[in-house]
C-alpha positions in Angstrom: -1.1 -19.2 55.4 0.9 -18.6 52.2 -0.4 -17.0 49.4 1.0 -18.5 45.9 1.9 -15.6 44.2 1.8 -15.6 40.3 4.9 -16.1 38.1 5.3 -12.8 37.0 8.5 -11.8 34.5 10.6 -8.8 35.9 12.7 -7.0 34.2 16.9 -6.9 35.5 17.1 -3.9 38.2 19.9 -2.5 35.9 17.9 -2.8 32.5 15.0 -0.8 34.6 17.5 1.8 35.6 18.6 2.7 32.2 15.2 2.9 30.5 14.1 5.2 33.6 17.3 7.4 32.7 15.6 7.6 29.2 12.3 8.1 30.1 12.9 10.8 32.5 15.2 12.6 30.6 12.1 12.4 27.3 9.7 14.0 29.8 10.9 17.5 28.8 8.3 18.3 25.6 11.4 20.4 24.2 13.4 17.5 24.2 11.1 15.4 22.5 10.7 18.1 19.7 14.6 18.6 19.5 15.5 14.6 19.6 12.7 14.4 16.6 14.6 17.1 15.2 17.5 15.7 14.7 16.0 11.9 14.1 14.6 13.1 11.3 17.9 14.8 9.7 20.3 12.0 8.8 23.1 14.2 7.8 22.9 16.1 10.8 21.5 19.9 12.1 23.2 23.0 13.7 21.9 24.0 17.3 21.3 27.6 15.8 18.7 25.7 13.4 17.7 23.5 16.0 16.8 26.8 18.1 14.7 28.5 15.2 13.0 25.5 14.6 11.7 24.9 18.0 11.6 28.6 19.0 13.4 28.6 22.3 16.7 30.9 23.3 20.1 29.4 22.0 20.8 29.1 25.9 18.1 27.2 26.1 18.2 24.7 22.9 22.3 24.1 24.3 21.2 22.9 27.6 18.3 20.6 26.2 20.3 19.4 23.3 23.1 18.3 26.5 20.6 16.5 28.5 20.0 14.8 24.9 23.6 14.3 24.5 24.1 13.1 28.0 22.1 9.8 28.1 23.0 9.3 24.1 20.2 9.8 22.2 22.6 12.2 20.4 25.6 12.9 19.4 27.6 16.0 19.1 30.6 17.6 17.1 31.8 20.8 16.4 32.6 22.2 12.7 34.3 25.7 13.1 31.7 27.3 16.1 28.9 25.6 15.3 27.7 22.9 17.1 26.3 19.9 14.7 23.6 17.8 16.4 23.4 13.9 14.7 21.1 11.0 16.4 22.7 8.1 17.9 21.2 5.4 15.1 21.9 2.7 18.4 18.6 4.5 20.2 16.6 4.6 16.9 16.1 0.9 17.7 17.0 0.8 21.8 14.4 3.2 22.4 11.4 1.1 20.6 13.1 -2.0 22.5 13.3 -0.5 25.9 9.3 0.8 25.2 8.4 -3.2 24.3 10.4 -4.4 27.2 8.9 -2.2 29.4 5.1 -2.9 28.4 5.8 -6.8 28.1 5.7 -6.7 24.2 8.8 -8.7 23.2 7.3 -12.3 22.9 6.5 -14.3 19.3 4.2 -12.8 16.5 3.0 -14.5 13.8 2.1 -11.4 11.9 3.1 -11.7 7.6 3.7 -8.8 5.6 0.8 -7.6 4.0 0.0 -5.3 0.9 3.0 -6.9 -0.9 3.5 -5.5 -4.9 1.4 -6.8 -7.6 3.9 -6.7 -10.2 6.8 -8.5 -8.4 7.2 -12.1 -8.8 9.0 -14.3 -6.0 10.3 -17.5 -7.1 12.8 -20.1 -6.2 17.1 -18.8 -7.6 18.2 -20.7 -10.5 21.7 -21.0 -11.7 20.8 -18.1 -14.2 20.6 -16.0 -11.3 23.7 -16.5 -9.6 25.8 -13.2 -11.8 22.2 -10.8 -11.1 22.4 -12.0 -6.8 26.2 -10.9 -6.6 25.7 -8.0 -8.3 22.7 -7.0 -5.8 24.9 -7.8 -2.9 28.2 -5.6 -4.0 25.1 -3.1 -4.5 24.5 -3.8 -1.1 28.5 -3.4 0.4 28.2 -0.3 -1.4 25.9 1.6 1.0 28.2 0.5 4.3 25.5 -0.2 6.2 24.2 -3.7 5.1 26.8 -6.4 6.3 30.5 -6.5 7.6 31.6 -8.0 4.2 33.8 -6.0 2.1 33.6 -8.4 -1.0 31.3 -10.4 -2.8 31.1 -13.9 -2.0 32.3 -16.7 -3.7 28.9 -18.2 -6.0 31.0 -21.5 -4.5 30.7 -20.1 -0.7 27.2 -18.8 -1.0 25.8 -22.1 -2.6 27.7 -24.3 -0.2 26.6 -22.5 3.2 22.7 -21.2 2.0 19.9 -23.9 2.6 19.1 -25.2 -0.9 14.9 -24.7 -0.5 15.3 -21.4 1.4 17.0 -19.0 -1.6 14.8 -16.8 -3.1 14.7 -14.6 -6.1 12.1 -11.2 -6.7 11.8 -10.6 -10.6 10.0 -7.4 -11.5 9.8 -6.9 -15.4 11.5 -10.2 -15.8 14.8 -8.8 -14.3 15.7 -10.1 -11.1 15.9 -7.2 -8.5 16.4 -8.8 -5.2 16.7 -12.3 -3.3 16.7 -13.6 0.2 18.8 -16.8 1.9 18.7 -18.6 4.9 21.7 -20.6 6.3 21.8 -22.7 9.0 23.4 -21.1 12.3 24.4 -24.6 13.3 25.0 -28.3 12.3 24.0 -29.2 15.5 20.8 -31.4 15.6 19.4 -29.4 18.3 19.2 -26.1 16.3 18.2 -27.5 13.1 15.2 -25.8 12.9 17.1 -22.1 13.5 18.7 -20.1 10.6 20.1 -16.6 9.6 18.9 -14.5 6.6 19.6 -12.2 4.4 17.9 -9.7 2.2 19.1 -7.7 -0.3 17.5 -5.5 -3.0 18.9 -3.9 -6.0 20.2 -0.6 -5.3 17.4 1.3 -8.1 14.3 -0.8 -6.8 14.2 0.2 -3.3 11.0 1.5 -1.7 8.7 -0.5 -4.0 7.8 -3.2 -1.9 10.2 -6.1 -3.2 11.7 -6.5 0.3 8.3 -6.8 1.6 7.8 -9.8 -0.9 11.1 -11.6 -0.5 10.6 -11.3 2.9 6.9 -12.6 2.7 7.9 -16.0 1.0 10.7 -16.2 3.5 9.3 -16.6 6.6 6.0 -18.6 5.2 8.2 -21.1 3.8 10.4 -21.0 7.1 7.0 -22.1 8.4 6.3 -24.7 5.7 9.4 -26.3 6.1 9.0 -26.0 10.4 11.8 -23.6 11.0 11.4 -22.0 14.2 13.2 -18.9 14.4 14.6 -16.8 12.0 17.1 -14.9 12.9 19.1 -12.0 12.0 21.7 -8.8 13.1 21.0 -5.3 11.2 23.0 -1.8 11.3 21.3 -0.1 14.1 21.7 3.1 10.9 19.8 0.7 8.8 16.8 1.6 10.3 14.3 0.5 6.9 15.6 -3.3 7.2 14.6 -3.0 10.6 11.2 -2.0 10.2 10.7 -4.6 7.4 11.7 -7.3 9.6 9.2 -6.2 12.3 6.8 -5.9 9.8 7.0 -9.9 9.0 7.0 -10.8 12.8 10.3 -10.5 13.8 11.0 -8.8 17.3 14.3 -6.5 18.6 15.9 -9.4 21.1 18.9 -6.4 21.6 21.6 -4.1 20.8 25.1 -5.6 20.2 27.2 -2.3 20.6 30.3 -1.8 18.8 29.9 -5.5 17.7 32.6 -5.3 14.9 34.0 -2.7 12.7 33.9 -1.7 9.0 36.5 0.4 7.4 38.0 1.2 10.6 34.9 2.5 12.0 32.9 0.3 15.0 29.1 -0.5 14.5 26.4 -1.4 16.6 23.7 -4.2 15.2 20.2 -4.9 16.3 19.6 -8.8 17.0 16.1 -9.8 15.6 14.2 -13.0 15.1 11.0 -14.3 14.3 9.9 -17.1 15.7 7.0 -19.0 14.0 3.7 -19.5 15.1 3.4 -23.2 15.7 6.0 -23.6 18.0 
């Protein structure tokens, strides 16, 4: 007698091997309070602060801080003797992934952003707008960790390739301070309901919640309109875009490391998407 046995997703043997390498190596509570540490100091920290911090022998931060370095949660580099300690932005999103893989997590929400600004105003770009939305994105070039481009685009490119009812503009004050696109990631019939975006907010209006409300009429017009995934890549450094897009519903699918470089140096990029809730 045969028993049907239910269809149960597993996860690849090899994908299971290399969260279990994380996991173990995070079951040490010193590591955990070093790799926070460090997480938390962009620019980088010294093992001999590292040590004073968490209270433990030099001997013993080194060998904890290697472990770190080992599976690479961080990196390391030497400046004269000291050792500085930076995180490995690639994990600051792999790590969250491998935890949602692991519990089953990484299937469709349908969650919107919520407590979005009073005072900013979303509406739909006008011609008017075109200077104030390529002056936002060179803002955007300017921090190195936004997109690949190195230029502005073309008003004439961006018009052409961006779907015509998915541009949107945030105004706060009556000056225009951010904007969001879709474009189509194929003219193939079959995907016509799939699309990239973008997001960009001007460089002195960050933090205030205008991403939240670009990113709000987004993906409720995406819905509207019966676009079922949204889709986009993000700096693995540019860890506030990230958790803005989860925020609206959109999931880590992976890491794409070393995916292409920028000014000579290679970057890895998180592939999100949001996929909507009727379908």
């Amino acid at each position: 007698m045969s028993i049907a046995l239910p269809q149960v997703k597993t996860l690849p043997a090899g994908e299971a091997a290399t969260y279990a390498e994380w996991f173990a190596c995070l079951a040490e509570p010193v590591r955990v309070r070093l790799l926070h540490a460090v997480a938390t100091s962009p620019k980088g920290i010294t093992v001999g602060v590292l040590t004073r911090i968490i209270g433990t022998s030099q001997s013993t931060t080194s060998h904890h801080v290697r472990k770190l370095a080992d599976v690479g949660f961080v990196h390391l580099r030497k400046e004269g003797t000291a050792t500085i300690v930076t995180v490995n932005e690639a994990c600051c999103s792999g790590l969250p992934h491998a935890a949602d893989a692991v519990m089953g997590l990484l299937t469709p929400r349908s969650a919107y952003p919520d407590n979005l600004p009073d005072d900013v105003t979303v509406r739909a770009l006008r011609s008017k707008d075109w200077p104030a939305v390529r002056r936002i994105y060179r803002e955007g070039i300017e921090t190195g960790i936004a997109t690949f481009e190195t230029t502005v685009p073309s008003r004439a490119s961006l018009d052409a390739k961006w779907l015509p009812d998915h541009r949107w503009v945030a105004e706060l004050d009556g000056e225009v301070v951010g904007w969001t696109a879709a474009t189509p990631v194929s003219t193939r019939d079959c995907y016509a309901g799939v699309a990239e975006t973008s997001i960009y907010v001007a460089g002195g209006h960050r933090g205030r919640g205008i991403g939240k409300a670009l990113l709000h009429k987004q993906v409720t017009a995406a819905d509207e309109a019966g676009i079922w995934t949204l889709q986009t890549a993000i700096f693995t450094e540019n860890r506030a875009s990230i958790a803005l897009h989860h925020s609206a519903g959109y999931r880590t699918v992976g890491i794409r490391e070393r995916i292409a470089q920028l000014n000579g140096r290679w970057h890895d990029t998180a592939l999100i998407e949001r996929r909507s809730p009727t379908c």
